[in-house]
C-alpha positions as CSV (number, residue, x, y, z in Angstrom):
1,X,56.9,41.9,141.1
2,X,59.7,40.3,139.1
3,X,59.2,43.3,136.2
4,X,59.9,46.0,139.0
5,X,62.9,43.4,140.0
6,X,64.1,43.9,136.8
7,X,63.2,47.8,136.1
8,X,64.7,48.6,139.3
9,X,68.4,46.7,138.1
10,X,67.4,49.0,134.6
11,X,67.3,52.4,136.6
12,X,70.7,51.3,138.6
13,X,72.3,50.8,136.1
14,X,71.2,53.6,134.4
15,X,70.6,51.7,131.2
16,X,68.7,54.0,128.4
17,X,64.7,53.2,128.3
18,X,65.9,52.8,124.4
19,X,68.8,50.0,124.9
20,X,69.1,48.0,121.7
21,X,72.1,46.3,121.7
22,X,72.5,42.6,122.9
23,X,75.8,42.7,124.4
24,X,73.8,45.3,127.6
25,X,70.4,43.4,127.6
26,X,72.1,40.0,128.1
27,X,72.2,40.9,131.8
28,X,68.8,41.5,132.6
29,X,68.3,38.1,129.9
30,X,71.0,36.1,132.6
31,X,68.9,38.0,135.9
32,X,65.6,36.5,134.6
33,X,66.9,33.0,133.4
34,X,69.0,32.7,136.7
35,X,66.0,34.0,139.6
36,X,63.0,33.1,137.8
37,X,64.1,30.0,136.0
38,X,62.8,31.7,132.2
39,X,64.8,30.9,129.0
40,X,64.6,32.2,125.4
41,X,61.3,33.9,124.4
42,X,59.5,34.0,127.6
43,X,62.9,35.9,129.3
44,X,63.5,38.3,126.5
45,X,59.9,39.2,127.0
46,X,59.9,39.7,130.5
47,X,62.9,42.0,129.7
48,X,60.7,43.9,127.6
49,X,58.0,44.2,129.6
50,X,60.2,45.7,132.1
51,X,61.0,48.4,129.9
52,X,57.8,49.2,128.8
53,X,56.8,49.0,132.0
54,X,59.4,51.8,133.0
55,X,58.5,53.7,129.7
56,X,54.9,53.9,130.7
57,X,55.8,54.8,134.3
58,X,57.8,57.8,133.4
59,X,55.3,59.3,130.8
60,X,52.8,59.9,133.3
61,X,50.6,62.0,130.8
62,X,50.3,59.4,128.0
63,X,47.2,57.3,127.8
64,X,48.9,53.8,127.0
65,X,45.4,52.9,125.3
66,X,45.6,55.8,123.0
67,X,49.5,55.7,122.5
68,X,50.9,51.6,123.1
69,X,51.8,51.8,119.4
70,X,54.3,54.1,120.5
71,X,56.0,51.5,122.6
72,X,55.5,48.6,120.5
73,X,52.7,47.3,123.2
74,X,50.3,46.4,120.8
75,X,46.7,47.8,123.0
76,X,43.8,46.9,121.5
């Protein structure tokens, strides 16, 4: 629930699946900190996650088994 929170406020705000730069993540990092009370590591990973999440959701014919290493998920 609180990854789709964040991957809908992704998708609104039509932020790339790709985003690198700190300045545009620091929203979804102030989101996470501010409604589900998460700070440094664990909020940049939920962040993540929710991009992964919306990676995985949109290549509908990937296997994430066969292909995580293509997101950085790290399936073993």
């Amino acid at each position: 629930m609180q990854i789709e929170k964040i991957a809908f406020m992704i998708i609104e705000d039509n932020t790339s699946l790709d985003e690198q730069e700190p300045s545009k993540l620091q929203k979804y990092y102030d989101f996470v900190k501010k409604q589900f009370s998460l700070d440094g590591d664990p909020a940049i990973q939920l962040v993540n996650e929710a991009f992964l999440y919306l990676k995985l959701k949109k290549s509908d014919a990937i296997d994430p088994l066969q292909h995580g290493d293509e997101f950085g998920a790290g399936f073993s």
